[in-house]
C-alpha positions in Angstrom: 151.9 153.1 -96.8 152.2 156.7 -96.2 155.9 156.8 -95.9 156.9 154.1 -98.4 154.7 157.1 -101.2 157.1 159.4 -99.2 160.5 158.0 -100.4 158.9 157.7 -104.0 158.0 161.0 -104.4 161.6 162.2 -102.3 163.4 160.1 -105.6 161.6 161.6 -108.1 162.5 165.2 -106.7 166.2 164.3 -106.6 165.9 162.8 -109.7 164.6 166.1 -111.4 166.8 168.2 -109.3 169.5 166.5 -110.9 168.5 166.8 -114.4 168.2 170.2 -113.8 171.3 170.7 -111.9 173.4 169.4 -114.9 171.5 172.4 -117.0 174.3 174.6 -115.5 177.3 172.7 -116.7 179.0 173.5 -120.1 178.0 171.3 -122.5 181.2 170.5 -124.2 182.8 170.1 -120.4 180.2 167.4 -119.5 180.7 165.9 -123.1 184.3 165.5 -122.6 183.7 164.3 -119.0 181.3 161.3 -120.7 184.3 160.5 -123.0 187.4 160.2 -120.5 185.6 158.8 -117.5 185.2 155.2 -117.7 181.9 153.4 -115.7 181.8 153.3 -112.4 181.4 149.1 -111.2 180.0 147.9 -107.9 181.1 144.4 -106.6 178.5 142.6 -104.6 180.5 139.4 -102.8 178.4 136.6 -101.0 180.1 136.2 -97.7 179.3 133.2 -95.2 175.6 132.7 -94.4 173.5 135.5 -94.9 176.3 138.0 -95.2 176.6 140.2 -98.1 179.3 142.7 -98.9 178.5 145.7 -101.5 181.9 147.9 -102.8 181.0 151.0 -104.9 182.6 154.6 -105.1 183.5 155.6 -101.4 181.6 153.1 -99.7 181.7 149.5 -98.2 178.1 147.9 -97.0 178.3 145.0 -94.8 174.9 143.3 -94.8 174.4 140.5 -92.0 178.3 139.6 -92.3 179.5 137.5 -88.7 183.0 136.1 -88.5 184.2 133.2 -90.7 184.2 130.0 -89.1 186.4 127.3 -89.3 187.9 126.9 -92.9 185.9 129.5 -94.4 188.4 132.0 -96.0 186.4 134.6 -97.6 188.4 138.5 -97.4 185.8 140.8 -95.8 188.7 143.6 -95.9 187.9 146.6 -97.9 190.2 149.6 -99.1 186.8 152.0 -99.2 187.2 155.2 -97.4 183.6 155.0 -95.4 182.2 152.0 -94.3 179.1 150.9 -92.9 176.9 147.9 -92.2 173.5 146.6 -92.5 171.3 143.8 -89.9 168.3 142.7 -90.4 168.2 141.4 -86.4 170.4 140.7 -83.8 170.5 137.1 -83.6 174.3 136.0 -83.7 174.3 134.4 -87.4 173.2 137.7 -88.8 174.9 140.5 -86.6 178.4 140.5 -85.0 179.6 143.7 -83.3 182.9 142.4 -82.9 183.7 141.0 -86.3 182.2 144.6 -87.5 184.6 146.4 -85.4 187.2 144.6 -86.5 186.8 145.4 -90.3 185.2 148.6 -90.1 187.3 150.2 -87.4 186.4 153.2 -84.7 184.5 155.2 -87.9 182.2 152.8 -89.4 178.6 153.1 -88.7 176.2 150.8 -88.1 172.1 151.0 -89.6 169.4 149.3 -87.6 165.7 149.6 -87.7 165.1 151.5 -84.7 163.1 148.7 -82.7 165.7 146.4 -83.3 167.7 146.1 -79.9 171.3 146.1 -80.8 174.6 145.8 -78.8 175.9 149.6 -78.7 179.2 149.2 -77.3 181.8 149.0 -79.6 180.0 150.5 -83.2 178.5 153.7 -83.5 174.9 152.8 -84.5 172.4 155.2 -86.3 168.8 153.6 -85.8 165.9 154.1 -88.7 162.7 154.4 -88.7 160.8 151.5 -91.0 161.3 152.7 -94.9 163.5 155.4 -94.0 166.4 155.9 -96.8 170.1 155.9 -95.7 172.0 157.4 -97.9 175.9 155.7 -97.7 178.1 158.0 -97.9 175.6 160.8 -96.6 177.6 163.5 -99.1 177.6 161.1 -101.9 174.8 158.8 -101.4 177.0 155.7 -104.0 174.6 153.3 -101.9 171.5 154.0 -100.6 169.6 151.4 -98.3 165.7 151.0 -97.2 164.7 148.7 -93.7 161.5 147.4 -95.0 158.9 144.8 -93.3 159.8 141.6 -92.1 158.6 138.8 -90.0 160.8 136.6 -87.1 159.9 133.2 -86.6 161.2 133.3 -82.9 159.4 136.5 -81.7 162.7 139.0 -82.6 162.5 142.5 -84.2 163.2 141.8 -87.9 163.3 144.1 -91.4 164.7 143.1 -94.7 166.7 145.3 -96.6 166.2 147.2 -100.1 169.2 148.3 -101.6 169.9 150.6 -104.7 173.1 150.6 -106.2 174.8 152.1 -109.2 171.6 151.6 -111.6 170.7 148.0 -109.5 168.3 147.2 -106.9 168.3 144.1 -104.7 166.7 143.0 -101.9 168.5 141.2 -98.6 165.8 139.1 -96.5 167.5 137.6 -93.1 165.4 135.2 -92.2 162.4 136.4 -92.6 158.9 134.2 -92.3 156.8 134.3 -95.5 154.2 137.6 -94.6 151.4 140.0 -96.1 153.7 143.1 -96.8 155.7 141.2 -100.1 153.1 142.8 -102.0 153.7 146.3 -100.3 156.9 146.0 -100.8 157.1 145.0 -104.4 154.5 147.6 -105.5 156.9 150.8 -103.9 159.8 149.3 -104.6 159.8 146.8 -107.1 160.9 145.4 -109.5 164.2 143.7 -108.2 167.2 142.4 -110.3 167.9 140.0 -106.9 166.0 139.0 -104.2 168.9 137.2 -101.5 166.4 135.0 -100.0 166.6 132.2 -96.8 165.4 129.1 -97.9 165.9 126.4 -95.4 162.7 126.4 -93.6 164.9 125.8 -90.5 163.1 124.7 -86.5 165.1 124.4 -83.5 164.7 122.9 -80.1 166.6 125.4 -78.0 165.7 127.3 -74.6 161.6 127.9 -74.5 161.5 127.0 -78.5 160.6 123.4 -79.8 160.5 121.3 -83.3 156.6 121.6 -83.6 156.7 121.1 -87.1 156.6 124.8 -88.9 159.5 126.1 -89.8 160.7 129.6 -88.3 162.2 130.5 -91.6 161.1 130.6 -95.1 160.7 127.2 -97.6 162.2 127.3 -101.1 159.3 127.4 -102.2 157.9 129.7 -100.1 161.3 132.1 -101.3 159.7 131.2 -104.8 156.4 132.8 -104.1 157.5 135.4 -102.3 160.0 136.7 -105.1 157.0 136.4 -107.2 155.1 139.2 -105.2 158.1 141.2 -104.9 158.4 141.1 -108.8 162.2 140.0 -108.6 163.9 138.9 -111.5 166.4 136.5 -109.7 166.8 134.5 -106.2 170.1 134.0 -104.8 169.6 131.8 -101.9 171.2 132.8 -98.5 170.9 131.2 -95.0 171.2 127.3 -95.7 173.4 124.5 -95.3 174.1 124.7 -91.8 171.9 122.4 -89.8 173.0 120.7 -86.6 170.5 118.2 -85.9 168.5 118.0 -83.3 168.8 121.2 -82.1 168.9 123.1 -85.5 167.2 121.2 -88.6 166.9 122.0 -92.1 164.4 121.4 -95.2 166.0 118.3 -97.0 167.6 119.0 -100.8 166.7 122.9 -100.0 168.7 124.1 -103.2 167.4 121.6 -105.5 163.8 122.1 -104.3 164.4 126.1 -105.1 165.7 125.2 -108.9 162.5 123.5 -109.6 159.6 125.7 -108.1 161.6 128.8 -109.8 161.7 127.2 -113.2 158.1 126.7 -112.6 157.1 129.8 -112.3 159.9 131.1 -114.7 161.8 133.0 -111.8 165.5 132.8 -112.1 168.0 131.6 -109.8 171.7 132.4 -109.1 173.7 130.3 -106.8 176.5 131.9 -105.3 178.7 130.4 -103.3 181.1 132.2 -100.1 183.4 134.4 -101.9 181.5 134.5 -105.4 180.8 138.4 -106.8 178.4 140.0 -109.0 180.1 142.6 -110.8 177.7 145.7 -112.3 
């Protein structure tokens, strides 16, 4: 845990070097600055699957997006002048080098935890080390982004992502396993106002893995007790609703199941469906 005290400690720094940078600028200047300048939003769109896309100040985030499939018609364009993107692994549902070089162009940059093995040629990639801030855009920081632990159920490189935003912080988990380091994670970084958590417990019978009866991915409620230990406010559920039986099955009434073990234990849950925003 040495590193995750690290960032603390780095954010209470910045933090007071702020407060003491502003000591410099003329009071009535920054008062009239308060007056005319209206809130900065962020917009936080659910795209298809797992993917997330975050707009603030100069900065687009695309978190696990792939390419729409048939009849999905979400816009993934973005006007921001930088633009970057988030994976949690490299399977092909969560991370899609040619659908991010198509909406991020030659200049957008890639993040990946450094283990994670990722295809290089057509993004420029920038690899991290595990709790290791990056700061989006680097000379404004609007975004700022944390790979934390994660689990794989079929023996990949994994990391969920923390994400601070414009007074917000959320989680995005892939889809992860349920594992040991929720608590780590919720103590240095918690509490969450989201936690986009998989919840359909999916097994497949593909290549040298089999249906054996534990699912690779988190359960709803599993995704209950897990935003419990992280100390998040609300789930929005991500990575279900796509089985293709036999070769890919799902937890039966997955949603449903995640409404009732959340009420429970008085955890709250926001559906959102491809397309829908959080505005903040």
């Amino acid at each position: 845990m040495a590193k995750t005290g690290f960032s603390i400690n780095r954010r209470t720094l910045l933090s007071r070097a702020s407060i003491a940078g502003t000591a410099i600028v003329a009071a009535p200047f920054s008062a009239a600055l308060a007056q005319s300048a209206p809130p900065a939003q962020a917009t936080l769109r659910r795209l298809n699957w797992a993917g997330l896309m975050l707009e603030h100040g100069d900065a687009v985030v695309y978190i696990d997006a792939i390419r729409p499939g048939e009849g999905q018609t979400v816009d993934s364009s973005s006007d921001r002048r930088v633009k970057y993107a988030l994976i949690t692994h490299s399977h092909g549902d969560h991370y899609d080098p040619g659908f991010l070089h198509e909406i991020m162009g030659d200049r957008g940059v890639l993040f990946h935890q450094e283990d994670t093995v990722v295809d290089q040629r057509l993004l420029r990639v920038n690899p991290l080390a595990m709790w290791q801030p990056a700061f989006m855009p680097r000379s404004g920081a609007d975004i700022v982004a944390f790979p934390v632990p994660a689990s794989d159920g079929y023996a990949s490189e994994q990391v969920s992502w923390v994400v601070e935003c414009n007074g917000k912080r959320f989680i995005h988990c892939g889809d992860t396993l349920w594992h040991g380091r929720w608590w780590d994670i919720g103590q240095a970084y918690g509490p969450f106002d989201w936690a986009f958590l998989p919840i359909n417990g999916a097994q497949q019978d593909l290549g040298r893995f089999d249906i054996v009866g534990s699912p690779g991915v988190m359960t709803p409620e599993q995704a209950v007790a897990a935003a419990r230990a992280l100390r998040a406010e609300t789930i929005v559920p991500i990575h279900y609703g796509g089985a293709e039986p036999p070769v890919y099955v799902e937890e039966e009434n997955a949603e449903q199941r995640l409404i009732t073990a959340a009420e429970e234990h008085g955890v709250g849950v926001h559906i959102m469906a491809a397309g829908d925003r959080l505005t903040f």
